[in-house]
C-alpha positions as CSV (number, residue, x, y, z in Angstrom):
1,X,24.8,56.8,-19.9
2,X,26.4,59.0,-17.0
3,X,26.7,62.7,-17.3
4,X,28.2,65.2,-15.5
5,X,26.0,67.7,-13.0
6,X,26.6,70.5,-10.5
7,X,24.6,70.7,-8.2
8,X,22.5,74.0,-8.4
9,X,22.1,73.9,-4.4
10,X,25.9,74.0,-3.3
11,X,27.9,73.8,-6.6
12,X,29.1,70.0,-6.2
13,X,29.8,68.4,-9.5
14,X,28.8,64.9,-9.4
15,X,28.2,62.2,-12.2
16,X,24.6,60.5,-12.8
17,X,22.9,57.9,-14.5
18,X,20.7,59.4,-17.3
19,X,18.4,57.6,-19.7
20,X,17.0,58.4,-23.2
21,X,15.1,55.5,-24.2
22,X,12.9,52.6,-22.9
23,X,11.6,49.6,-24.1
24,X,8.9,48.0,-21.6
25,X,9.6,44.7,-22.6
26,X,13.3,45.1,-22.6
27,X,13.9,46.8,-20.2
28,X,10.7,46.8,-17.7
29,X,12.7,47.9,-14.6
30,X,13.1,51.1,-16.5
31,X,9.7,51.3,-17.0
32,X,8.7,50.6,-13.1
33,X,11.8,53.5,-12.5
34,X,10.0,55.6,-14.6
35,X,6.2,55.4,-13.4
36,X,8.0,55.9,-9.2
37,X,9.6,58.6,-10.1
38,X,13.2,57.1,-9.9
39,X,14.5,57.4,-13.2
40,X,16.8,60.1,-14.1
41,X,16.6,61.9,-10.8
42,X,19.8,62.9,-9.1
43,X,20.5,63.3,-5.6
44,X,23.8,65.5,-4.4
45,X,26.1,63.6,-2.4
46,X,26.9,66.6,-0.9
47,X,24.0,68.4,0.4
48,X,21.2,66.3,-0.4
49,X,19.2,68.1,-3.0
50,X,17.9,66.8,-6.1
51,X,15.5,66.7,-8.9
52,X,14.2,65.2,-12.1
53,X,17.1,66.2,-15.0
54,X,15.6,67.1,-17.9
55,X,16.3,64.9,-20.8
56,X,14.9,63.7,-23.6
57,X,13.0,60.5,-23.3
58,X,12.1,58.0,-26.2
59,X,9.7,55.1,-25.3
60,X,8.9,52.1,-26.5
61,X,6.3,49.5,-25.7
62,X,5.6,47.1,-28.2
63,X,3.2,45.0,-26.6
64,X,0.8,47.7,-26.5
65,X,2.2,49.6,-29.8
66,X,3.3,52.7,-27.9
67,X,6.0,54.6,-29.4
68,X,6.3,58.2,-28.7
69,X,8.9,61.1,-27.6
70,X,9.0,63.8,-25.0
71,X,11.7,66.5,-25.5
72,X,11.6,69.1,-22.7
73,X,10.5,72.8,-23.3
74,X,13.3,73.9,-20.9
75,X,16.3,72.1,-23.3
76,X,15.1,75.4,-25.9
77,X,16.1,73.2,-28.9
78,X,15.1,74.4,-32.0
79,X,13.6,72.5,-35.1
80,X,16.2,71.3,-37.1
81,X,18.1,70.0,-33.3
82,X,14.9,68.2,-32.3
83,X,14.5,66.1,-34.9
84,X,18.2,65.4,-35.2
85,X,17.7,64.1,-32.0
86,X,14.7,62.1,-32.1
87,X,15.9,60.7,-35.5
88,X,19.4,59.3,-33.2
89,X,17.0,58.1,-30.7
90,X,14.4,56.2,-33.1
91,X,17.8,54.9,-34.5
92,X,18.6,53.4,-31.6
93,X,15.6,51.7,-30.8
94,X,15.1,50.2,-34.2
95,X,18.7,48.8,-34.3
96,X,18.2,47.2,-30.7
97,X,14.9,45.7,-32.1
98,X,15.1,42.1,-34.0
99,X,14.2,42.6,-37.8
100,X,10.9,40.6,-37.2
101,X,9.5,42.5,-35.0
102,X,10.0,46.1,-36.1
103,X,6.6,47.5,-37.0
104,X,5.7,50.6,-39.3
105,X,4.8,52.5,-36.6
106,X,8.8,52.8,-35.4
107,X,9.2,55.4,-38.0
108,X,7.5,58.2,-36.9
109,X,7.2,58.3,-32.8
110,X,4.3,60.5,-31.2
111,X,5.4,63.6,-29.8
112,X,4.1,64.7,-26.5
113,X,4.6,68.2,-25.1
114,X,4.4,67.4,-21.0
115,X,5.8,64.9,-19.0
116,X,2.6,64.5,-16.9
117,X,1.1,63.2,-20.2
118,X,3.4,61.3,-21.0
119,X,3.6,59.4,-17.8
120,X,-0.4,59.3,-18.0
121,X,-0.1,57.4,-21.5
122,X,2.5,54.6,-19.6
123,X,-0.2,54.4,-16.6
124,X,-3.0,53.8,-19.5
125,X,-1.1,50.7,-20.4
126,X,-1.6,49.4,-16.6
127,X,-5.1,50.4,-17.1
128,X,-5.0,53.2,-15.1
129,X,-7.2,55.9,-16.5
130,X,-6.3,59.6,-16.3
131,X,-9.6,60.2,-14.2
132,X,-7.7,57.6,-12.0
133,X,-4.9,59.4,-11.4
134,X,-6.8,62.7,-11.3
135,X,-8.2,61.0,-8.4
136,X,-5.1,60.2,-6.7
137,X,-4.2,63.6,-7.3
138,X,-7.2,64.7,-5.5
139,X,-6.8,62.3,-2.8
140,X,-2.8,63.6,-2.3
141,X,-4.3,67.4,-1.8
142,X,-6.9,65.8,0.5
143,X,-3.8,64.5,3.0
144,X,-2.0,67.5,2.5
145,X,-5.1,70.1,3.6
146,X,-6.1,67.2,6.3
147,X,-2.3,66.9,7.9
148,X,-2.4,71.0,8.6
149,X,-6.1,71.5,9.3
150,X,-7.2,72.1,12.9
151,X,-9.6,69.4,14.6
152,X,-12.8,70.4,13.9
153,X,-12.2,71.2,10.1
154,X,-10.8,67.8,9.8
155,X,-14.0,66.1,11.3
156,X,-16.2,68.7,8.7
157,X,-13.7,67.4,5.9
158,X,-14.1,63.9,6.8
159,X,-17.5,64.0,6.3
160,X,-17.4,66.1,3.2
161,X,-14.8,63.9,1.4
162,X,-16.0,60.5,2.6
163,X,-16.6,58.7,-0.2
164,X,-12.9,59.9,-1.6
165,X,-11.2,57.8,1.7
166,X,-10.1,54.6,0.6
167,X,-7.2,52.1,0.9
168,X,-5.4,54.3,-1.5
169,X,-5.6,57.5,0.4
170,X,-3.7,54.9,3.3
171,X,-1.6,53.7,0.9
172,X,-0.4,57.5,-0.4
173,X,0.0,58.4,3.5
174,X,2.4,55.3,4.5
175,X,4.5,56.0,1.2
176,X,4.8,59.7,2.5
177,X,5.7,59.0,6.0
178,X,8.0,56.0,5.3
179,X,9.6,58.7,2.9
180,X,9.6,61.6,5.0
181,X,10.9,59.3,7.6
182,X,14.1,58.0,5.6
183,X,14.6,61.6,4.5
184,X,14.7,62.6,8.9
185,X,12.1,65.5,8.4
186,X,9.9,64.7,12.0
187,X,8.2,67.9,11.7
188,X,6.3,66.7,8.5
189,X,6.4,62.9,9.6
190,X,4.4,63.7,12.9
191,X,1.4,65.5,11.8
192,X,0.9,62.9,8.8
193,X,1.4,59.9,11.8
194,X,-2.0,61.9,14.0
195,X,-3.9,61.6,10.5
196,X,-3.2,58.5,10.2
197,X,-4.6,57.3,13.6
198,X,-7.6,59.7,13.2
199,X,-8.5,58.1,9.5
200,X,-7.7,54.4,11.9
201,X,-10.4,55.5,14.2
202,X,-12.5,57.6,12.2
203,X,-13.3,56.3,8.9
204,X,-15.2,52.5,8.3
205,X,-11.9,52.0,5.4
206,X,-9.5,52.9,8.7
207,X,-11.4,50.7,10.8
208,X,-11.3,48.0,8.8
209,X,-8.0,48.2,8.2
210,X,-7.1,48.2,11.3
211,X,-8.8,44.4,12.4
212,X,-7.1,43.3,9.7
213,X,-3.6,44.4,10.6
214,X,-4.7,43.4,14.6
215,X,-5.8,40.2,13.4
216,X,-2.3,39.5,11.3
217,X,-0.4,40.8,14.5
218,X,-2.5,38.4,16.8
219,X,-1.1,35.3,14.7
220,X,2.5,36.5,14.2
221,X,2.6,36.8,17.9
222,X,1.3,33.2,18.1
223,X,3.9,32.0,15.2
224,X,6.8,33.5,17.2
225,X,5.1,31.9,20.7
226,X,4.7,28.2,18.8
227,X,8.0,28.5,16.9
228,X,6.2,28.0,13.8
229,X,3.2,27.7,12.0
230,X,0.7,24.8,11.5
231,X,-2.4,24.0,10.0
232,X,-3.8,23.8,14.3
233,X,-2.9,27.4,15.1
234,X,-4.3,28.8,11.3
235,X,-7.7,27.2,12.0
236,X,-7.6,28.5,15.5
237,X,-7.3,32.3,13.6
238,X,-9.4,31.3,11.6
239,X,-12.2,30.5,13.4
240,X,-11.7,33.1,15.3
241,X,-12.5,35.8,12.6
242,X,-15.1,33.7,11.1
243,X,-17.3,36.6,11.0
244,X,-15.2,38.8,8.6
245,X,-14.6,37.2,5.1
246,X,-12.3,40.2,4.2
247,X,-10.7,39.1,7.6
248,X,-10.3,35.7,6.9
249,X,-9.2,36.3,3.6
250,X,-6.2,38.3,5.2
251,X,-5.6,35.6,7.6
252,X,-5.4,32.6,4.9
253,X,-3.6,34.5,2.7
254,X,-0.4,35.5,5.3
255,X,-0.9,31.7,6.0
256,X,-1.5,29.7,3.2
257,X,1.7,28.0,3.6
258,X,-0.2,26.0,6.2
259,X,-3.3,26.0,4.3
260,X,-2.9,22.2,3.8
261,X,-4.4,19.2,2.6
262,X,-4.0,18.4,6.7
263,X,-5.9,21.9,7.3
264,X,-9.0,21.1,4.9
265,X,-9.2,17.6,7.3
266,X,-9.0,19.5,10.2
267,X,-11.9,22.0,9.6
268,X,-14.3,19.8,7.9
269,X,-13.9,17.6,11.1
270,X,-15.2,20.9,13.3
271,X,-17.6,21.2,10.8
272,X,-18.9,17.7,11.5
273,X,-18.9,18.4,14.9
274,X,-21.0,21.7,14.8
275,X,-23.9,19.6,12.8
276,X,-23.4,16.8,15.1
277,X,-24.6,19.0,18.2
278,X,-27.0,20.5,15.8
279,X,-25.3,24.2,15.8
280,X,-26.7,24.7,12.4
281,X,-26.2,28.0,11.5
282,X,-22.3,27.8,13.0
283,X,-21.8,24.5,10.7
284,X,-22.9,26.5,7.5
285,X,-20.9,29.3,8.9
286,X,-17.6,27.6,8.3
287,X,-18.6,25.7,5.4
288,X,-19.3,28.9,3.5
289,X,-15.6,29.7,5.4
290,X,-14.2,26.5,3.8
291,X,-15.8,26.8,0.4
292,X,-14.1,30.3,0.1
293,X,-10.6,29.3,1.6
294,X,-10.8,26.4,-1.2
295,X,-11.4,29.0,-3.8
296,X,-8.7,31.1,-2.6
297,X,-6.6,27.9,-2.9
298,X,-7.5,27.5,-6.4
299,X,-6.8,31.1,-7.6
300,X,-3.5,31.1,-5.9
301,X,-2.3,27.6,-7.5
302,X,-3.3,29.4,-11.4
303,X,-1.8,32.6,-10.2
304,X,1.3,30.3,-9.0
305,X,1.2,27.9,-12.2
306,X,1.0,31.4,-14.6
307,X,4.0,32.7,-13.1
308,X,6.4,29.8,-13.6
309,X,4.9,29.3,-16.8
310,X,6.2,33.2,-17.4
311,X,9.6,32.2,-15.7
312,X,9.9,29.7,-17.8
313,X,9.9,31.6,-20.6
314,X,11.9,34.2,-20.2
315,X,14.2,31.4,-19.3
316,X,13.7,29.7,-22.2
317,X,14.6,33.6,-24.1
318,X,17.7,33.8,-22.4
319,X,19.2,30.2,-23.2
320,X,18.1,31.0,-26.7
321,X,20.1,34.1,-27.0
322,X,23.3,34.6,-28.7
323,X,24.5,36.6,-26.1
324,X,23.2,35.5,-22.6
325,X,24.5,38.2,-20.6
326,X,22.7,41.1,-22.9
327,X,19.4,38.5,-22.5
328,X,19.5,38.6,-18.7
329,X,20.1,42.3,-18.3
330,X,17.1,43.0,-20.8
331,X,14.6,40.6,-18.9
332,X,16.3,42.0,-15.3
333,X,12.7,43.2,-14.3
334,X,11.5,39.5,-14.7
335,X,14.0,38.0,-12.5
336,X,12.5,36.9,-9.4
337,X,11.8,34.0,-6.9
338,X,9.5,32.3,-9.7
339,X,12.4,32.6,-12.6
340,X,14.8,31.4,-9.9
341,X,12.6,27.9,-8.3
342,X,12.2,27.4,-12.6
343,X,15.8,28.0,-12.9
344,X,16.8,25.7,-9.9
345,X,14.7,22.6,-11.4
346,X,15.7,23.3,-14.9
347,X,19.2,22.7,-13.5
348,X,18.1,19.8,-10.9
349,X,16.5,18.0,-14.2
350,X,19.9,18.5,-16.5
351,X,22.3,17.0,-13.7
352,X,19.9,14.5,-13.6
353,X,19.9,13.6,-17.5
354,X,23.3,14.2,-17.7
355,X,22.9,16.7,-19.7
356,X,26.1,18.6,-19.9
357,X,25.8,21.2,-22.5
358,X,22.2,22.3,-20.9
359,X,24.1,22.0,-17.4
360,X,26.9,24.5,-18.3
361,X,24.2,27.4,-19.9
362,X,22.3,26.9,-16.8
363,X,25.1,27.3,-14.5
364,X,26.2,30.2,-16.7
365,X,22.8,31.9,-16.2
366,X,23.0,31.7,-12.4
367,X,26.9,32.8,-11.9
368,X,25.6,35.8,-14.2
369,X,22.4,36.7,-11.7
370,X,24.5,36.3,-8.7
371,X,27.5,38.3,-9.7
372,X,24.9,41.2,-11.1
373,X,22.7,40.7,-7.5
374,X,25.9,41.5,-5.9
375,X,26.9,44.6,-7.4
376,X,23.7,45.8,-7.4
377,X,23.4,45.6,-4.0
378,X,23.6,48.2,-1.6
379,X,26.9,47.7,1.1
380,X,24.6,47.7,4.2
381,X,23.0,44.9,2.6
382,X,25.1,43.1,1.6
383,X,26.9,43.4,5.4
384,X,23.5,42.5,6.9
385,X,23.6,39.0,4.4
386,X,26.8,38.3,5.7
387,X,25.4,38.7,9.3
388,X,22.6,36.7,8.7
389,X,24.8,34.0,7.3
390,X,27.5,34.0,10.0
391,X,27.0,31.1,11.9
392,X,27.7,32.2,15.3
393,X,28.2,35.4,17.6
394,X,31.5,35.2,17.1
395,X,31.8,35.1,13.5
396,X,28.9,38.1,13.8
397,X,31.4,40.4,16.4
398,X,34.4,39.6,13.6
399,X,32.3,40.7,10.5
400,X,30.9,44.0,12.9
401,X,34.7,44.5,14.0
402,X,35.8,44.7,10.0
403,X,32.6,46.7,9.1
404,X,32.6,49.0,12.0
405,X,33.0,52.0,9.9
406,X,29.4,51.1,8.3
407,X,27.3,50.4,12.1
408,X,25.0,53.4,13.0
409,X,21.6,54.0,13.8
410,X,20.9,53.6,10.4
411,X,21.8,50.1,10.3
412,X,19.4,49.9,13.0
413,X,16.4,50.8,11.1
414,X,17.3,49.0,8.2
415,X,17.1,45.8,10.4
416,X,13.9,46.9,11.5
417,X,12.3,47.6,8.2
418,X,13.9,43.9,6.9
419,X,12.2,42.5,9.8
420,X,8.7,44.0,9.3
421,X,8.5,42.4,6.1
422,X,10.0,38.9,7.4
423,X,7.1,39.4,9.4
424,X,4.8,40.0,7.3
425,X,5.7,36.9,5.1
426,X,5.8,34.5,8.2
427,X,9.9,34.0,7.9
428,X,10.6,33.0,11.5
429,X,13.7,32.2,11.4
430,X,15.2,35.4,9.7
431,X,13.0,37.2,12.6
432,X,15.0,35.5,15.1
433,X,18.4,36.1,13.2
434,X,18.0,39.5,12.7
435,X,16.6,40.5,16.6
436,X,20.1,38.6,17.5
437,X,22.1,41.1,14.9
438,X,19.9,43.9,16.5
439,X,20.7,43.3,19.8
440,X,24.5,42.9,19.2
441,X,24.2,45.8,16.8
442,X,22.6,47.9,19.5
443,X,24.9,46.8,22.1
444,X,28.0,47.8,20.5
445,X,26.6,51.2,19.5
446,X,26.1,51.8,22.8
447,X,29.7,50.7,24.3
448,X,31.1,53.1,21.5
């Protein structure tokens, strides 16, 4: 529901989106909202500030038999209003809830006094324990003492605290520069970025880290060089790093696209070729290398056939459904490149039967996903889709020309950001389309 705010900062009234109650396997985008710290926090349009509004929260996760309440000390309700309101709230989930599978233990939720326990009982569920996150906690306090410390008490602390550095400690430091970055605070963002490249340097996690990400840049570089990649230039990198399992685990996986029946031919020839000239110890080397790309292979093919076999079913939910709409909202979380390959040959096998009934639901599903992609998507988006689609520089300077109210610097960075993860996933092409919407980008900013 939206509700009306002012903002305590500067007195703008604004609307927001608030929400009561979740059900994880409903509504699991709520749930993933919830455990980043998204849901039900406002932001002033006006000057920026926000916060977490406090609101009661019901949740509900069946599949783990969670059911339990927070109501906010600040909301100063009394008894009688409390349960009034958890009894409209335990209403509402049981009504939403299909008569065969409510459970007993909907009628009397667990009631839990803090928000940080409450959050810590959704993270149990994940299988993260509260020592876990006690941990993390740890870990953020650790970056925050080490980002204002001078040089020589943040050698002493890295040698105190080593066995507390991990890939999580990089992890917590990216998310808090990527968001101190968006948010345009460079006074915090540049003492987090020297950390960063002291932990690089200065810690075995850091260093290893780093040969991996310098190993992943060495064979986009060579991607981008060759046009493309084969199964040649991922046995090249390959080799290369044969030294590093972790390395060459990095490398196949950011490859595996050419990790082909071609590639396995390939290697086991150099293999050959090694015991041929009687390098022995190399030949074992990168059969050891082969044996573990091969298991890699398989784990990714069951990780691959699990997740269509999930697609499928939530398909298979949503053409069931009386009302398809409500279906595909409720399994939103669940929608992803997986649902949409299963959703694509589902279709591909109906035209191909003839089978009109099954052709119309299907089509029904897709127009729904689209239309809801669309408006969920954010306008410089949806403008940098439209770029990406436009044919030619002309059509590009025409869509910039109507959207000219929307091209900053901003825009800029979002293309950047898009393009790390293109990157990252070895899409070459959409590299290449969006360093052309870049440079135009960049070129008309600067003529204005």
């Amino acid at each position: 529901m939206q509700t009306q705010i002012t903002c305590p900062n500067c007195g703008t009234p604004y609307t927001a989106d608030i929400y009561q109650v979740i059900d994880a396997r409903r509504q699991p985008q709520l749930k993933e909202m919830l455990l980043s710290g998204q849901l039900n926090y406002a932001v002033c349009p006006n000057c920026g500030a926000g916060g977490r509004i406090a609101t009661p929260l019901l949740y509900h996760d069946p599949d783990h038999d969670l059911f339990m309440v927070h109501v906010p000390q600040e909301m100063n309700m009394d008894q009688v209003q409390r349960e009034e309101l958890i009894g409209r709230l335990v209403n509402q989930v049981v009504d939403m809830t299909p008569a065969e599978e409510r459970r007993g233990y909907m009628l009397q939720p667990q009631t839990i006094l803090t928000m940080q326990s409450f959050l810590e009982k959704v993270l149990e569920t994940e299988g993260i324990t509260p020592e876990m996150i006690a941990r993390q906690q740890k870990q953020v306090e650790m970056i925050n003492t080490l980002s204002t410390a001078s040089p020589d008490v943040v050698d002493y602390l890295l040698k105190e605290r080593a066995g507390e550095i991990d890939e999580t400690v990089f992890a917590i430091l990216r998310a808090q520069i990527e968001a101190l970055s968006q948010s345009g605070d460079s006074n915090q963002v540049v003492p987090l970025l020297n950390l960063q490249a002291k932990l690089m340097t200065a810690t075995e996690v850091g260093r290893e880290l780093e040969k991996r990400q310098m190993a992943i840049h060495a064979l986009n570089r060579d991607v981008k060089k060759e046009q493309g990649l084969t199964p040649d230039l991922l046995l090249k990198h390959l080799i290369a790093n044969k030294d590093d399992a972790t390395v060459v685990n990095t490398i196949a996986l950011a490859g595996q696209a050419a990790m082909t029946y071609d590639f396995f031919t390939k290697l086991t020839a150099e293999i050959d070729k090694l015991e041929k000239a009687k390098k022995t110890d190399e030949a074992r080397q990168l059969s050891d290398m082969r044996d573990q790309l091969l298991k890699l292979q398989q784990d990714l093919r069951a990780a691959s056939e699990e997740m269509l076999k999930s697609a499928q079913q939530v398909l298979d939910n949503i053409l069931a459904a009386n009302d398809t709409e409500a279906a595909i909202m409720q399994n939103a979380g669940q929608i992803d490149e997986a649902f949409m390959h299963v959703l694509s040959a589902r279709m591909a096998h109906a035209q191909q039967t003839g089978n009109q009934d099954q052709i119309a639901k299907l089509q029904r599903v897709e127009q729904f996903i689209v239309s809801m992609a669309q408006t969920d998507m954010p306008p410089e988006l949806d403008l940098l889709n439209e770029l990406a689609s436009a044919p030619t520089a002309d059509d590009r300077a025409r869509i910039m020309e109507t959207n000219k109210d929307m091209l900053s610097d901003d825009l800029l960075e979002l293309i950047e950001a898009i393009k790390g993860q293109a990157e990252s996933s070895n899409q070459m092409d959409l590299v290449e389309r969006l360093n052309l919407i870049g440079n135009e980008l960049e070129a008309r900013l600067s003529a204005s």
